[in-house]
Legacy VTK file of the C-alpha trace (Angstrom):
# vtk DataFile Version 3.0
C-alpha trace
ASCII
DATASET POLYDATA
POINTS 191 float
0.000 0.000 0.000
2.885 2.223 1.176
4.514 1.563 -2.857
1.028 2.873 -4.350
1.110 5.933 -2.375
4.308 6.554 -3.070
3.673 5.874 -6.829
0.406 8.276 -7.125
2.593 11.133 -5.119
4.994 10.989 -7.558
2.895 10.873 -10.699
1.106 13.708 -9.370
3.944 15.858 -8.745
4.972 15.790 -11.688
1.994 16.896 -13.262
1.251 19.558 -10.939
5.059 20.954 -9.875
6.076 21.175 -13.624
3.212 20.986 -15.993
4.780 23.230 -18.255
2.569 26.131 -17.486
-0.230 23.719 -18.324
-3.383 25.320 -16.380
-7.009 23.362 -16.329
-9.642 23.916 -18.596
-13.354 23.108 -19.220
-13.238 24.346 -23.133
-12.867 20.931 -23.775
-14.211 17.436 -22.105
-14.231 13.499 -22.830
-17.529 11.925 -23.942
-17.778 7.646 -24.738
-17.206 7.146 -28.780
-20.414 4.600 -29.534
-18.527 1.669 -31.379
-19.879 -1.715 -32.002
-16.088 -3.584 -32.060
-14.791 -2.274 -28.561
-13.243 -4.911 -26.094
-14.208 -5.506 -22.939
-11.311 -4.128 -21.148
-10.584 -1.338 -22.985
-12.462 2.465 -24.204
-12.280 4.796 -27.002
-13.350 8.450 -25.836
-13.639 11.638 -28.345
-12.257 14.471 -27.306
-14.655 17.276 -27.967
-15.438 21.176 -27.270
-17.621 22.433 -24.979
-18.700 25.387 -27.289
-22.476 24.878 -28.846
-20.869 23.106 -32.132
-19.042 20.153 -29.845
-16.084 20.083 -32.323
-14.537 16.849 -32.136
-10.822 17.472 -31.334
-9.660 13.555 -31.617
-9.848 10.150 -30.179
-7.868 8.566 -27.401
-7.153 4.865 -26.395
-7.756 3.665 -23.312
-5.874 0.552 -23.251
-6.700 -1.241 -19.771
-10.160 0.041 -17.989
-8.830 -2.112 -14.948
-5.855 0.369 -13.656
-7.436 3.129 -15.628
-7.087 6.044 -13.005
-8.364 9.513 -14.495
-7.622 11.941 -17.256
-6.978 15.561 -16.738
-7.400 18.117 -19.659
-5.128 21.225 -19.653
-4.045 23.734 -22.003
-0.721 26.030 -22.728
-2.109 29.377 -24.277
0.133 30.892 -26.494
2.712 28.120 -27.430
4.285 31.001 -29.326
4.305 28.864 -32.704
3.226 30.622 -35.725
-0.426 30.293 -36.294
-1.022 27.832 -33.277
-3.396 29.595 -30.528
-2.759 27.432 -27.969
-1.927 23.306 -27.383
-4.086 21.110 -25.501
-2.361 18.072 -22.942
-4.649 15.085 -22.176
-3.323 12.971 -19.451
-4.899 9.444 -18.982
-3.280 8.137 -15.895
-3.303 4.486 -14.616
-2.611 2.950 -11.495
-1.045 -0.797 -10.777
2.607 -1.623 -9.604
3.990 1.401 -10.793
1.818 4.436 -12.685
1.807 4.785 -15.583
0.352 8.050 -17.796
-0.396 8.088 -21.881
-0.187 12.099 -22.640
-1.933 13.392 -26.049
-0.830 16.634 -27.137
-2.915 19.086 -29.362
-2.514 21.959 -31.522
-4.994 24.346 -31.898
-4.311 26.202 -34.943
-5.681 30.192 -35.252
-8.799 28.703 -37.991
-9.437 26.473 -35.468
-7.862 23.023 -36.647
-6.903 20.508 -34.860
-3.300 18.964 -34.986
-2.119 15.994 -32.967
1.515 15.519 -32.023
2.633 11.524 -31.240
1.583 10.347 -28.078
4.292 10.189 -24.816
4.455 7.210 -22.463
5.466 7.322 -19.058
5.744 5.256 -15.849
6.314 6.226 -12.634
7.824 3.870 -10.244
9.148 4.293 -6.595
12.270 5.764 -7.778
10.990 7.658 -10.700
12.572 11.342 -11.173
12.017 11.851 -14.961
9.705 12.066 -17.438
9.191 12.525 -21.118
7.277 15.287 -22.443
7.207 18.108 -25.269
8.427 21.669 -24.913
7.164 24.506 -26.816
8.686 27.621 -28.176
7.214 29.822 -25.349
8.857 27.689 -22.463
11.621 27.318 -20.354
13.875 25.817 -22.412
11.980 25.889 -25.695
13.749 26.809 -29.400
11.815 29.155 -31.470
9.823 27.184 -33.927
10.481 24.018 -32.713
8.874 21.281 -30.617
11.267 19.667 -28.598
10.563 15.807 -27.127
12.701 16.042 -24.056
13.729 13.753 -21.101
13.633 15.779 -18.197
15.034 15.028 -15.114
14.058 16.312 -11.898
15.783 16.722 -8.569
15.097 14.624 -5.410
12.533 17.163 -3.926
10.922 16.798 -7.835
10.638 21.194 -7.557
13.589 21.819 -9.725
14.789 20.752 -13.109
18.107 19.076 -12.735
18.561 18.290 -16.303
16.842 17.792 -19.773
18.037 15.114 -22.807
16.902 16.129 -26.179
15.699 13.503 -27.707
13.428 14.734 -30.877
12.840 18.166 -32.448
9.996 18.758 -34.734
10.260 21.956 -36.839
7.131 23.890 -37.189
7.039 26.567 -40.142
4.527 28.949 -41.750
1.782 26.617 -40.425
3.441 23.336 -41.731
4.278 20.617 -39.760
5.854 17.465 -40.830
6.640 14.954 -38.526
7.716 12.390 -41.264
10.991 14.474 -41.564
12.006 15.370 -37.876
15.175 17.200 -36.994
16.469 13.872 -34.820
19.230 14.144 -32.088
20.106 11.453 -30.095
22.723 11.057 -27.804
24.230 7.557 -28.679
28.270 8.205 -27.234
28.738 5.763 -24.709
31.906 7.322 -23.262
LINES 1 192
191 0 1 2 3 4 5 6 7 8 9 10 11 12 13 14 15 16 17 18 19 20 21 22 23 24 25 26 27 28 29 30 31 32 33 34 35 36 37 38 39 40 41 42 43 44 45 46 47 48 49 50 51 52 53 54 55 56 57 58 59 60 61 62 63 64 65 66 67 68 69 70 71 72 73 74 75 76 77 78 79 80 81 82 83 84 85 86 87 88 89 90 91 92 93 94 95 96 97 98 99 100 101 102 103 104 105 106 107 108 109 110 111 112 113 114 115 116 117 118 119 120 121 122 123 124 125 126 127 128 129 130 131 132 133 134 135 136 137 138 139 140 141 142 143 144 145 146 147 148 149 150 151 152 153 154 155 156 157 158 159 160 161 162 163 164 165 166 167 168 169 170 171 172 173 174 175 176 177 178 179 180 181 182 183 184 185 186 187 188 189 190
């Protein structure tokens, strides 16, 4: 019992101490997606807005309903990325030995498109100090039109960044956004 508290303080933490300026919302919400084919064990939910059109935003996966936890909705306002109005972080958190949390990022464009960055997988153990997540332009350590995917790494007391590992940037450019031909850095020197 004492490991699961310790697990759920920890994923928490995280999310709250350094959510990358990440603040709650209610413009958007989850609602069930009606599908004839779904398992037993697992969901599909539509993101959608809470606006009088309900514009879906996109669909997320939830892969075991057994140590499914929660999801929390947040958004970064001004990402400062051309043409992007703000990005929206879904965090669908389970609970078992360890945590573990699926995060969805979205773009909101300025015409009011949706754009969906590759999802980030994390799991938070008893000794877990790290996590993966993107970092925009208008962040602490963000690069001007880029997306960075970044391993940061937290100190003991999990308040203060002790370190970050690029490990993918993703250019962003007059509203174009390819993620078949990412800028890729990874640290591979052993020595």
């Amino acid at each position: 019992m004492k490991n699961i508290i310790i697990i759920l303080i920890t994923a928490f933490g995280f999310q709250f101490v350094k959510a990358q300026k990440f603040i709650k919302t209610d413009k958007y919400t989850i609602v069930n997606k009606i599908g004839t084919k779904q398992q037993e064990y697992t969901a599909l939910l539509d993101i959608v807005t809470t606006d009088n059109n309900a514009t879906k935003i996109g669909t997320i996966h939830i892969s075991d309903l057994d140590t499914f936890d929660n999801i929390n909705i947040r958004v970064l306002s001004n990402p400062t990325l051309e043409d992007v109005s703000e990005v929206i972080r879904i965090d669908t958190n389970y609970s078992a030995c360890c945590g573990h949390t699926d995060t969805y990022y979205f773009m909101v464009t300025d015409e009011n498109d949706f754009i969906s960055l590759p999802k980030i997988e994390n799991t938070y153990c008893d000794e877990t100090i790290s996590e993966i997540q993107y970092i925009f332009p208008g962040q602490t350590f963000g690069k001007e039109n880029m997306i960075l995917k970044t391993k940061v790494t937290y100190t003991e007391d999990i308040k203060t960044i002790k370190n970050t590992e690029l490990l993918q940037s993703l250019v962003w450019n007059d509203d174009l956004f390819d993620n078949s031909e990412p800028i890729t850095y990874l640290d591979t020197d052993k020595n």
